[in-house]
LOTOR-561832 format. One record per atom (N, C-alpha, C): residue number from 1; atom name; y, x, z. Coordinates in steps of 0.02 Angstrom, whole numbers, always signed. Example, Ala and Ser with C-alpha at 12.3 -4.5 7.8 and 13.67 -1.06 7.14 Angstrom:
2
@nr = 1&atom = N&y = -284&x = +660&z = +390
@nr = 1&atom = CA&y = -225&x = +615&z = +390
@nr = 1&atom = C&y = -165&x = +660&z = +390
@nr = 2&atom = N&y = -112&x = +642&z = +354
@nr = 2&atom = CA&y = -53&x = +684&z = +357
@nr = 2&atom = C&y = +2&x = +645&z = +394
***
This chain:
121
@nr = 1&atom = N&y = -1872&x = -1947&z = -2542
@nr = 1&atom = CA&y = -1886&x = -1881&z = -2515
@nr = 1&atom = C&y = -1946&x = -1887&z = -2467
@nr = 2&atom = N&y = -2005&x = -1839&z = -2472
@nr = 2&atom = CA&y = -2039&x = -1841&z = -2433
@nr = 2&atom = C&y = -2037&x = -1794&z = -2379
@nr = 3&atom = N&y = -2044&x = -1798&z = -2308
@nr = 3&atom = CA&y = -2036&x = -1765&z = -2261
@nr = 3&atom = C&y = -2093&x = -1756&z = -2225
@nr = 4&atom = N&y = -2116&x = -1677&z = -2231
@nr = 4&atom = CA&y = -2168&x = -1679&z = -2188
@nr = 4&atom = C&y = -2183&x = -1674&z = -2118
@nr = 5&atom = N&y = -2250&x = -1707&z = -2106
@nr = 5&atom = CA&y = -2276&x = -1731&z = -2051
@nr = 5&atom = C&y = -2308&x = -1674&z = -2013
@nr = 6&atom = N&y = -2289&x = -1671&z = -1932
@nr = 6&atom = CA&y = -2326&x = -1615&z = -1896
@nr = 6&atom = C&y = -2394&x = -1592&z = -1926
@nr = 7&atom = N&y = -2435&x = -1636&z = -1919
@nr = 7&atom = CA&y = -2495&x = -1647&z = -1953
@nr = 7&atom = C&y = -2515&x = -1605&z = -1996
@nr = 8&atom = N&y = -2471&x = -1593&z = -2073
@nr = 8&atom = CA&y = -2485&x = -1542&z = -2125
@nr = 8&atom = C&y = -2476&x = -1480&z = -2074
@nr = 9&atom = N&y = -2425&x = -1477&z = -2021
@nr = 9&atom = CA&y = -2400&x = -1404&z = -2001
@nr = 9&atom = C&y = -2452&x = -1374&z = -1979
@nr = 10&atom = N&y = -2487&x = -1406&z = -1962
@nr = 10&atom = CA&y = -2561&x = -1414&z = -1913
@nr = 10&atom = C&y = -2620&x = -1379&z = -1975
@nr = 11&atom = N&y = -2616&x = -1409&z = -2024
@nr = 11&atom = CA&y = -2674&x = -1357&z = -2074
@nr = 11&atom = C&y = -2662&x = -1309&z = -2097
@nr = 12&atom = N&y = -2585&x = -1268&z = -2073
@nr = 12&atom = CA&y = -2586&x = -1217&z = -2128
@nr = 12&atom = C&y = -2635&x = -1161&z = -2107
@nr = 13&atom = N&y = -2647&x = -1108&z = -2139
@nr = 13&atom = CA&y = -2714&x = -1070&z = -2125
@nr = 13&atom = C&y = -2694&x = -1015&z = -2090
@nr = 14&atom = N&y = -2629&x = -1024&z = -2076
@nr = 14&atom = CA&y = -2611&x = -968&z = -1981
@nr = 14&atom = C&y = -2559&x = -987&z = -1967
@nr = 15&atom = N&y = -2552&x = -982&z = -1906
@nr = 15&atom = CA&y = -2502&x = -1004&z = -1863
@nr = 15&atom = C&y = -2461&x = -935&z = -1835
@nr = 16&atom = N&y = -2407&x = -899&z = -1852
@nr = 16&atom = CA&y = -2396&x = -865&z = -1814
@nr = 16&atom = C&y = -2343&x = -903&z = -1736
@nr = 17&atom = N&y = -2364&x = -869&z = -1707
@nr = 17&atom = CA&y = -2319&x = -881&z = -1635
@nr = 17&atom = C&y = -2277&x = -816&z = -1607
@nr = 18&atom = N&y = -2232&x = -832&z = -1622
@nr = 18&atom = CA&y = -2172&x = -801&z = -1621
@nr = 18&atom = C&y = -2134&x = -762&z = -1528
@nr = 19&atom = N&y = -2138&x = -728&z = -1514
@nr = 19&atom = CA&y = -2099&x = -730&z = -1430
@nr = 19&atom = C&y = -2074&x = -671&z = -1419
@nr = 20&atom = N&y = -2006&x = -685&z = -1371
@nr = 20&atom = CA&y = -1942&x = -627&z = -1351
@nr = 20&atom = C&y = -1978&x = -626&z = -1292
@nr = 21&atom = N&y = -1952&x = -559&z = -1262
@nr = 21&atom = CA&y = -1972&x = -531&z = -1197
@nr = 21&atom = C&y = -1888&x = -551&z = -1158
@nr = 22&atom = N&y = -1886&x = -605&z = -1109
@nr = 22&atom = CA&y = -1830&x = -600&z = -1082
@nr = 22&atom = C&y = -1786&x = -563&z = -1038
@nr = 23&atom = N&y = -1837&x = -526&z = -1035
@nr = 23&atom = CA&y = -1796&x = -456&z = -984
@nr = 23&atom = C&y = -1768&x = -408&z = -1033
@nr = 24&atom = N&y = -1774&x = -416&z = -1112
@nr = 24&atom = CA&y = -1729&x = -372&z = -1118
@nr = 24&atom = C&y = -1708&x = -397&z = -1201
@nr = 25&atom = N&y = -1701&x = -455&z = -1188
@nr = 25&atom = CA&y = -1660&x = -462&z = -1247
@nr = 25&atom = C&y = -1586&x = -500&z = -1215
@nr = 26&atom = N&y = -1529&x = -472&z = -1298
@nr = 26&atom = CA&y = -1472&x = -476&z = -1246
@nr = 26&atom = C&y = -1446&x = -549&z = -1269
@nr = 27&atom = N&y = -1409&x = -562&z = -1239
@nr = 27&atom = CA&y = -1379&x = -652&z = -1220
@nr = 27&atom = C&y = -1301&x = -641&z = -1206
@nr = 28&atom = N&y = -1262&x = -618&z = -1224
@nr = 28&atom = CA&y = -1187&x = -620&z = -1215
@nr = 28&atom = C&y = -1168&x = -652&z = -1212
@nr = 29&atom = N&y = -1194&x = -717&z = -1228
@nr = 29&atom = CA&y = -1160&x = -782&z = -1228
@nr = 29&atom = C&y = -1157&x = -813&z = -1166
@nr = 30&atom = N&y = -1241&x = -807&z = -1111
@nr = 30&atom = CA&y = -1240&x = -839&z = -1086
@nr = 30&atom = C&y = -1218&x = -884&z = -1020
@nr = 31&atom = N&y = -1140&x = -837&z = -1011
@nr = 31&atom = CA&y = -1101&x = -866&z = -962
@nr = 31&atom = C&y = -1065&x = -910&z = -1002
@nr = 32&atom = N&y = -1068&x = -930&z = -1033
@nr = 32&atom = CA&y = -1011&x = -992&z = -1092
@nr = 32&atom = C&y = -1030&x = -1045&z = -1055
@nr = 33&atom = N&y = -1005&x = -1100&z = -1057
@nr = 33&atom = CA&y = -1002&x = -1174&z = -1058
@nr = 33&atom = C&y = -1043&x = -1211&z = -1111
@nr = 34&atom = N&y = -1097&x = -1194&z = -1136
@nr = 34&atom = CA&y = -1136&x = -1207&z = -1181
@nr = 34&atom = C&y = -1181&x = -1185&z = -1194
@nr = 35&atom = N&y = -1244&x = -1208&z = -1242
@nr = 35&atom = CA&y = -1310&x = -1178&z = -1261
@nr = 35&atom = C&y = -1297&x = -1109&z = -1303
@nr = 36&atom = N&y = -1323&x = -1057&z = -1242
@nr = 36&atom = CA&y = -1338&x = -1008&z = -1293
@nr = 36&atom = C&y = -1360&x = -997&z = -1352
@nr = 37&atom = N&y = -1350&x = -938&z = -1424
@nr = 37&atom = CA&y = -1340&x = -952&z = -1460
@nr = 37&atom = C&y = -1374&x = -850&z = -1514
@nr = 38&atom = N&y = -1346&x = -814&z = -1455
@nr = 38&atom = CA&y = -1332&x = -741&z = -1489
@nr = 38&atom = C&y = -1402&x = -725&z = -1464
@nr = 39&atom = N&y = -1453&x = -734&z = -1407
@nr = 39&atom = CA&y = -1513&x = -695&z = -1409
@nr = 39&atom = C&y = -1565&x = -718&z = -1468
@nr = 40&atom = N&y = -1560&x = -768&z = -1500
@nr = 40&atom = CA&y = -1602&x = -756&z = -1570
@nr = 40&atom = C&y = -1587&x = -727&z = -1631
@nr = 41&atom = N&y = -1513&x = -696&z = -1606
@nr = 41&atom = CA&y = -1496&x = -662&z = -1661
@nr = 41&atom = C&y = -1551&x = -579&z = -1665
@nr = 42&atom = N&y = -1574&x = -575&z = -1633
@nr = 42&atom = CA&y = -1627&x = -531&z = -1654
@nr = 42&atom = C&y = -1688&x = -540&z = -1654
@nr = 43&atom = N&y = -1723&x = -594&z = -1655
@nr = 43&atom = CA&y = -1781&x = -645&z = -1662
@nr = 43&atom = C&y = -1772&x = -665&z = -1727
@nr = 44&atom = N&y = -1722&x = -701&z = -1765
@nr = 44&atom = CA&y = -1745&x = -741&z = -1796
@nr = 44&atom = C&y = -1736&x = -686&z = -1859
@nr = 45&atom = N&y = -1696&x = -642&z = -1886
@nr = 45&atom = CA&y = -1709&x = -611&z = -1946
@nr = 45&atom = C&y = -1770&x = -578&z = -1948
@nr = 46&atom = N&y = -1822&x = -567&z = -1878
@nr = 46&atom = CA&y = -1868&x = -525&z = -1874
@nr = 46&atom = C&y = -1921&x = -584&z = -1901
@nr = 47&atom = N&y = -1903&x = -662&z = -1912
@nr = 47&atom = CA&y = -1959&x = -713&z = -1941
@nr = 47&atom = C&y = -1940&x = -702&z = -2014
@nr = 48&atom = N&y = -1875&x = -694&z = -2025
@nr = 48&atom = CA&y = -1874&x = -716&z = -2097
@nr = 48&atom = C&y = -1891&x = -644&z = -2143
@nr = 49&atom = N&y = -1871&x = -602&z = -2102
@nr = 49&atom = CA&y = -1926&x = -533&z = -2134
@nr = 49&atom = C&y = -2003&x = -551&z = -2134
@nr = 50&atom = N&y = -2042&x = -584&z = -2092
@nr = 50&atom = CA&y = -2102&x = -606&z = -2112
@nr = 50&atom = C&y = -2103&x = -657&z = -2163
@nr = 51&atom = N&y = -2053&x = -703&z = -2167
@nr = 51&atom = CA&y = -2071&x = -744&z = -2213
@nr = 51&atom = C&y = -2054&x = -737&z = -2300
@nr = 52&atom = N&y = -2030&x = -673&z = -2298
@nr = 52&atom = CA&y = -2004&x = -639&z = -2368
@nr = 52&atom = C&y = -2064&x = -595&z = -2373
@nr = 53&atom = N&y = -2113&x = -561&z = -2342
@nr = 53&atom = CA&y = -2158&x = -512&z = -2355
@nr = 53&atom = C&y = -2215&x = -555&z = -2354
@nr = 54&atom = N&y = -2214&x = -632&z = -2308
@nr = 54&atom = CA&y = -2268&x = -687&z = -2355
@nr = 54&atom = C&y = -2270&x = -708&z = -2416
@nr = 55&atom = N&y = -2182&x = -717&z = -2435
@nr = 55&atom = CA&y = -2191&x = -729&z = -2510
@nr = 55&atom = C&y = -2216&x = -691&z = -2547
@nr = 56&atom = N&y = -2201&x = -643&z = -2539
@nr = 56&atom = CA&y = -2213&x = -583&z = -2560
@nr = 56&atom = C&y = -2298&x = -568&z = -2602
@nr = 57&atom = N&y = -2337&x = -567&z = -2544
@nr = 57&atom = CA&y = -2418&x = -574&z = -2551
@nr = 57&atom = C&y = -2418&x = -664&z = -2567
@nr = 58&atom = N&y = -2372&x = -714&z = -2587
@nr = 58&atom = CA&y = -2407&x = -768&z = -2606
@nr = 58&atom = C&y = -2425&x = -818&z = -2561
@nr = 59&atom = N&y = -2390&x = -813&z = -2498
@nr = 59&atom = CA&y = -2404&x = -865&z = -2461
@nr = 59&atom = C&y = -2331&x = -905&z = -2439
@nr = 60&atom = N&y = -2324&x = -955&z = -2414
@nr = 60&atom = CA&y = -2254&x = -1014&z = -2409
@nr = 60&atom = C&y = -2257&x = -1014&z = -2327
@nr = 61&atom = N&y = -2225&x = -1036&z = -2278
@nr = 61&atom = CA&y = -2210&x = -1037&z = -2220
@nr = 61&atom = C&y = -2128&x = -1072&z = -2217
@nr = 62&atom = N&y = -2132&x = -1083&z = -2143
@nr = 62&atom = CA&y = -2063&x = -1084&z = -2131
@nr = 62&atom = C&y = -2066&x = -1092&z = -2045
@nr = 63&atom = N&y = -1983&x = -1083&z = -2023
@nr = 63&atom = CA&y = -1977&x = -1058&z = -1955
@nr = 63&atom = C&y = -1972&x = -1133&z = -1930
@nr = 64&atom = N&y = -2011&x = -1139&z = -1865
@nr = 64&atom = CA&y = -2008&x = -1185&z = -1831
@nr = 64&atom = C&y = -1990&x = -1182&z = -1752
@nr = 65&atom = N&y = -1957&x = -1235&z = -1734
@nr = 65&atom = CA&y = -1932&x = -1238&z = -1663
@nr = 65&atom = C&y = -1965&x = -1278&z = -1640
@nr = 66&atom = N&y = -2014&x = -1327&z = -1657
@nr = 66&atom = CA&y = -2046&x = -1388&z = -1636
@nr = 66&atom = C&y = -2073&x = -1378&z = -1569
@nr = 67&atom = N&y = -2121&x = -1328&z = -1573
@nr = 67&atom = CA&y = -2163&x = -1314&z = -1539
@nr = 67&atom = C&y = -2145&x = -1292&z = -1467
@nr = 68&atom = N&y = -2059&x = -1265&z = -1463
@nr = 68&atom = CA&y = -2028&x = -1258&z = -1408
@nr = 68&atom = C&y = -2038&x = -1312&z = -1346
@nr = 69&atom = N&y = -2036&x = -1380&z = -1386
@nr = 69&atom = CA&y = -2015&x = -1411&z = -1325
@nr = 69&atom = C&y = -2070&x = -1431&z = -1283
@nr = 70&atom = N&y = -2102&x = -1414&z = -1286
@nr = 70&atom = CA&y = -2206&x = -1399&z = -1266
@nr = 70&atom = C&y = -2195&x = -1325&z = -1248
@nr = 71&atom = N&y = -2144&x = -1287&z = -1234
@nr = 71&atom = CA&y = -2173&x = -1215&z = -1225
@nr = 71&atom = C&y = -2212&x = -1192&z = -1174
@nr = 72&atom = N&y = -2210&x = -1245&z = -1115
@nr = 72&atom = CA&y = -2267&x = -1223&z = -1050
@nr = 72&atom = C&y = -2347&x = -1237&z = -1049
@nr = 73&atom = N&y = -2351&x = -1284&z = -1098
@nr = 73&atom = CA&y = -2437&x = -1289&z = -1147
@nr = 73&atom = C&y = -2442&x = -1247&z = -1193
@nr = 74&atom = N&y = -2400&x = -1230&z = -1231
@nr = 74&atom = CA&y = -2406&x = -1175&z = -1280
@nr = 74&atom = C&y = -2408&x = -1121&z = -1243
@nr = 75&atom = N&y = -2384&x = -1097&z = -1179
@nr = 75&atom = CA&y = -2396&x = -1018&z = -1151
@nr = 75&atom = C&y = -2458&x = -1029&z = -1115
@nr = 76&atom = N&y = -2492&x = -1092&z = -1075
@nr = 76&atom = CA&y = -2571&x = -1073&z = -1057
@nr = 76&atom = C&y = -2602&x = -1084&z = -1122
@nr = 77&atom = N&y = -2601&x = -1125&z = -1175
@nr = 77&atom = CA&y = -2654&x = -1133&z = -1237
@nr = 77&atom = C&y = -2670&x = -1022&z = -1253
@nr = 78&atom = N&y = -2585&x = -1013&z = -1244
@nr = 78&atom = CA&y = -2616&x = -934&z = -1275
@nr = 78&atom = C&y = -2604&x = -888&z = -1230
@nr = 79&atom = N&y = -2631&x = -913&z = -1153
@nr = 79&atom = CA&y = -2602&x = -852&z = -1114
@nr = 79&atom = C&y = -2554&x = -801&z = -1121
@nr = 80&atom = N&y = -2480&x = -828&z = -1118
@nr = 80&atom = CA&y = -2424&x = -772&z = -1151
@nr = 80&atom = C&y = -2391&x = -786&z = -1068
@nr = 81&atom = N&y = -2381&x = -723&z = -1044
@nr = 81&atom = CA&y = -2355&x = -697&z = -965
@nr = 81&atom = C&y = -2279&x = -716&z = -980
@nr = 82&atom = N&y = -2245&x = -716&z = -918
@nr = 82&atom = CA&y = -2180&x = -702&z = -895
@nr = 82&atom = C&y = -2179&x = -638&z = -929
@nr = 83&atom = N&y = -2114&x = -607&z = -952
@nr = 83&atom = CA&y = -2077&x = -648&z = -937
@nr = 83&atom = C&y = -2051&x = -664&z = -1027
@nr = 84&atom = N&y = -2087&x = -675&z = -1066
@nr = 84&atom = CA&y = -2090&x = -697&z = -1142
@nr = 84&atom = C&y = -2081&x = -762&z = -1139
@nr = 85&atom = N&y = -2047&x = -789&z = -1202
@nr = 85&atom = CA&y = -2027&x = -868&z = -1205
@nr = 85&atom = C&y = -2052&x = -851&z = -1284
@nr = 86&atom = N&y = -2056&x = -924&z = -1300
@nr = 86&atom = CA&y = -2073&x = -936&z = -1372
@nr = 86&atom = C&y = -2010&x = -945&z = -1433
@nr = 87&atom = N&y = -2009&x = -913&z = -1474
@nr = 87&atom = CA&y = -1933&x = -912&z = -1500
@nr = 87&atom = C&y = -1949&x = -973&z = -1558
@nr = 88&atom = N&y = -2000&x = -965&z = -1582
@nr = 88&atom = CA&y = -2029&x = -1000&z = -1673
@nr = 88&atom = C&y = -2112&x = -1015&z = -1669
@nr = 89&atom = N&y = -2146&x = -1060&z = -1710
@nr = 89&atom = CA&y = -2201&x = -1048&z = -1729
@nr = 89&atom = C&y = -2185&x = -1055&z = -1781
@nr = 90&atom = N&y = -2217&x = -1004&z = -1834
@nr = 90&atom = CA&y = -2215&x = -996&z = -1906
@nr = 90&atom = C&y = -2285&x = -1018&z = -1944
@nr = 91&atom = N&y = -2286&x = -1079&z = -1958
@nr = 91&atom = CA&y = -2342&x = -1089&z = -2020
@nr = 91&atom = C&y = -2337&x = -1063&z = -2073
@nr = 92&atom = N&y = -2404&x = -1041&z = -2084
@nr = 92&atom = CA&y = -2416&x = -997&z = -2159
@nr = 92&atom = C&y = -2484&x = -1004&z = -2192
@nr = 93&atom = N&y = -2477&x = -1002&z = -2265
@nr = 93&atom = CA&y = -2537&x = -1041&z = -2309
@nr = 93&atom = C&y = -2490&x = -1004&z = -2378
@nr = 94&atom = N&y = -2561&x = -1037&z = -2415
@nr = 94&atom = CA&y = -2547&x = -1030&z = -2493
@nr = 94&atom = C&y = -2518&x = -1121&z = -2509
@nr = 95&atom = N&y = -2459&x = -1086&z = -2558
@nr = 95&atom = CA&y = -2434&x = -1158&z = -2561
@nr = 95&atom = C&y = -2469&x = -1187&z = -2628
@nr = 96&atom = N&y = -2480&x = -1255&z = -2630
@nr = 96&atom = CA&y = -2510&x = -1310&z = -2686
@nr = 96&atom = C&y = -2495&x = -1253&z = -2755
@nr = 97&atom = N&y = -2427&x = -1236&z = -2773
@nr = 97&atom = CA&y = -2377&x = -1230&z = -2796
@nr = 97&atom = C&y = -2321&x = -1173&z = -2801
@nr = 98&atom = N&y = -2339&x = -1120&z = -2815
@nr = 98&atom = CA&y = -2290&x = -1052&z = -2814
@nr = 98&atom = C&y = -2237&x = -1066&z = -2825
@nr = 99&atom = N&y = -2158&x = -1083&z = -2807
@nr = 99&atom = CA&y = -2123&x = -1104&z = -2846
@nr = 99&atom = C&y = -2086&x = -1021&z = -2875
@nr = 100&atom = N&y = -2087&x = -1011&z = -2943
@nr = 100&atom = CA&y = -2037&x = -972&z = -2964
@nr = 100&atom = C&y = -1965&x = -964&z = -2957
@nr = 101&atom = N&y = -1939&x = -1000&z = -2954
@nr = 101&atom = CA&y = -1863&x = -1008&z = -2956
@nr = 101&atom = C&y = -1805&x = -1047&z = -2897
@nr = 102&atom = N&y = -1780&x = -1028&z = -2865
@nr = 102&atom = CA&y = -1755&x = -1049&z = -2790
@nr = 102&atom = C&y = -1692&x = -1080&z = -2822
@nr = 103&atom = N&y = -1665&x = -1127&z = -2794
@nr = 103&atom = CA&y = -1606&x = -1150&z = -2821
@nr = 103&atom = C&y = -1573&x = -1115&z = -2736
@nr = 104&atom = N&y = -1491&x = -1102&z = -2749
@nr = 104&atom = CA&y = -1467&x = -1057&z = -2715
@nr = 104&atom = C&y = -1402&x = -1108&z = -2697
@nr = 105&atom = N&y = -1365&x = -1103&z = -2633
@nr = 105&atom = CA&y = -1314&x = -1122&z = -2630
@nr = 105&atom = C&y = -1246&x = -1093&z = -2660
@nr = 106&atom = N&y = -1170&x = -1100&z = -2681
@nr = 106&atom = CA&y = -1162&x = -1033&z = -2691
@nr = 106&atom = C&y = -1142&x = -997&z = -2629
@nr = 107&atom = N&y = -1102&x = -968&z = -2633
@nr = 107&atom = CA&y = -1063&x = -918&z = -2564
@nr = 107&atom = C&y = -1011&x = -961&z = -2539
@nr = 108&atom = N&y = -978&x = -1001&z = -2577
@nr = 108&atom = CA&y = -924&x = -1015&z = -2565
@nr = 108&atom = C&y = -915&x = -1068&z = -2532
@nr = 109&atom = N&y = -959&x = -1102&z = -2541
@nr = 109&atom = CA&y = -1001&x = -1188&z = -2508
@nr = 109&atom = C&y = -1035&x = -1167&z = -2424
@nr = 110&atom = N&y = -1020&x = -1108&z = -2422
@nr = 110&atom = CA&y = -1049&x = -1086&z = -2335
@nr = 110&atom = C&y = -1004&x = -1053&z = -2299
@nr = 111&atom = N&y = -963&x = -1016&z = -2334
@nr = 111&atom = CA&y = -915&x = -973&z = -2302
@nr = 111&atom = C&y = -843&x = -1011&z = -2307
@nr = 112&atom = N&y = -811&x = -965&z = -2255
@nr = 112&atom = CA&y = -723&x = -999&z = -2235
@nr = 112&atom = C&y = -691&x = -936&z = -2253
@nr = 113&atom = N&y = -617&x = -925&z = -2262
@nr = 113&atom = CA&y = -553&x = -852&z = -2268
@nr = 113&atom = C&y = -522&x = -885&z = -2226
@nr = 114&atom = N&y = -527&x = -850&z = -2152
@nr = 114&atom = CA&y = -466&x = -825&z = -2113
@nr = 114&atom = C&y = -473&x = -879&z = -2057
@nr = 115&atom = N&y = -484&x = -968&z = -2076
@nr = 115&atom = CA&y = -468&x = -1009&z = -2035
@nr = 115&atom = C&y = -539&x = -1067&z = -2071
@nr = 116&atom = N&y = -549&x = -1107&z = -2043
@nr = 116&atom = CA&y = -607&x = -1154&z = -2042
@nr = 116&atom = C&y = -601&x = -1185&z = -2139
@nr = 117&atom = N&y = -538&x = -1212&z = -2122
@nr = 117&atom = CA&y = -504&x = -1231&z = -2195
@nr = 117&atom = C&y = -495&x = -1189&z = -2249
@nr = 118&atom = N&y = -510&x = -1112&z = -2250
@nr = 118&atom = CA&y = -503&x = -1077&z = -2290
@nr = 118&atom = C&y = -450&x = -1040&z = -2292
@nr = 119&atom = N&y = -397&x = -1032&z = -2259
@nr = 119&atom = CA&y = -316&x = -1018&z = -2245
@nr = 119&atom = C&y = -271&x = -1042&z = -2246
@nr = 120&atom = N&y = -293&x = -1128&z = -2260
@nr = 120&atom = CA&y = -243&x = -1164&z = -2301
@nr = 120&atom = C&y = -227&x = -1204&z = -2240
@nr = 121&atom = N&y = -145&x = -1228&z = -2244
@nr = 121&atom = CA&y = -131&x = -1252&z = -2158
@nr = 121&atom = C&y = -119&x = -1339&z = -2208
***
């Protein structure tokens, strides 16, 4: 398997940069005992709607978190104010390679009924 290298992420022919306004996106989670979880729930379908209307016109991408852990060089590289955080950078290009045909998981290989195990004790 080959795994790609920052490097390629680096040529694709745009970079989108992705960012929530933290004053008003919501976080319900975030009194838990753990890493929040629910404020990208309205961030991230708003990437993969871009990345279905890239396929779309013919271009490949995908959502990246990399770039997070650099997010205080990444907000002076693009002057982005308080109080915005970086959710994704999305690389996007024409791929080598259109692929026609997606191989799919089914439903049943992701989802649970009722209890983790399926209902079954």
């Amino acid at each position: 398997m080959r795994v790609p290298r920052a490097a390629q992420l680096l040529d694709a022919d745009v970079a989108l940069v992705i960012c929530v306004d933290l004053g008003v996106v919501a976080a319900f989670d975030q009194d838990l005992d753990r890493i929040g979880l629910v404020a990208g729930a309205s961030v991230y379908p708003l990437v993969w709607n871009i990345l279905l209307a890239a396929r779309n016109e013919g271009f490949g991408g995908t959502i990246t978190t990399m770039a997070i852990a650099q997010e205080p060089a990444l907000k002076r590289l693009l002057d982005i104010p308080e109080p915005f955080a970086v959710a994704a950078v999305v690389p996007l290009g024409k791929p080598v390679r259109q692929v026609k045909r997606l191989n799919r998981v089914a439903v049943e290989e992701l989802t649970h009924r009722e209890h983790w195990n399926g209902g079954r004790s």
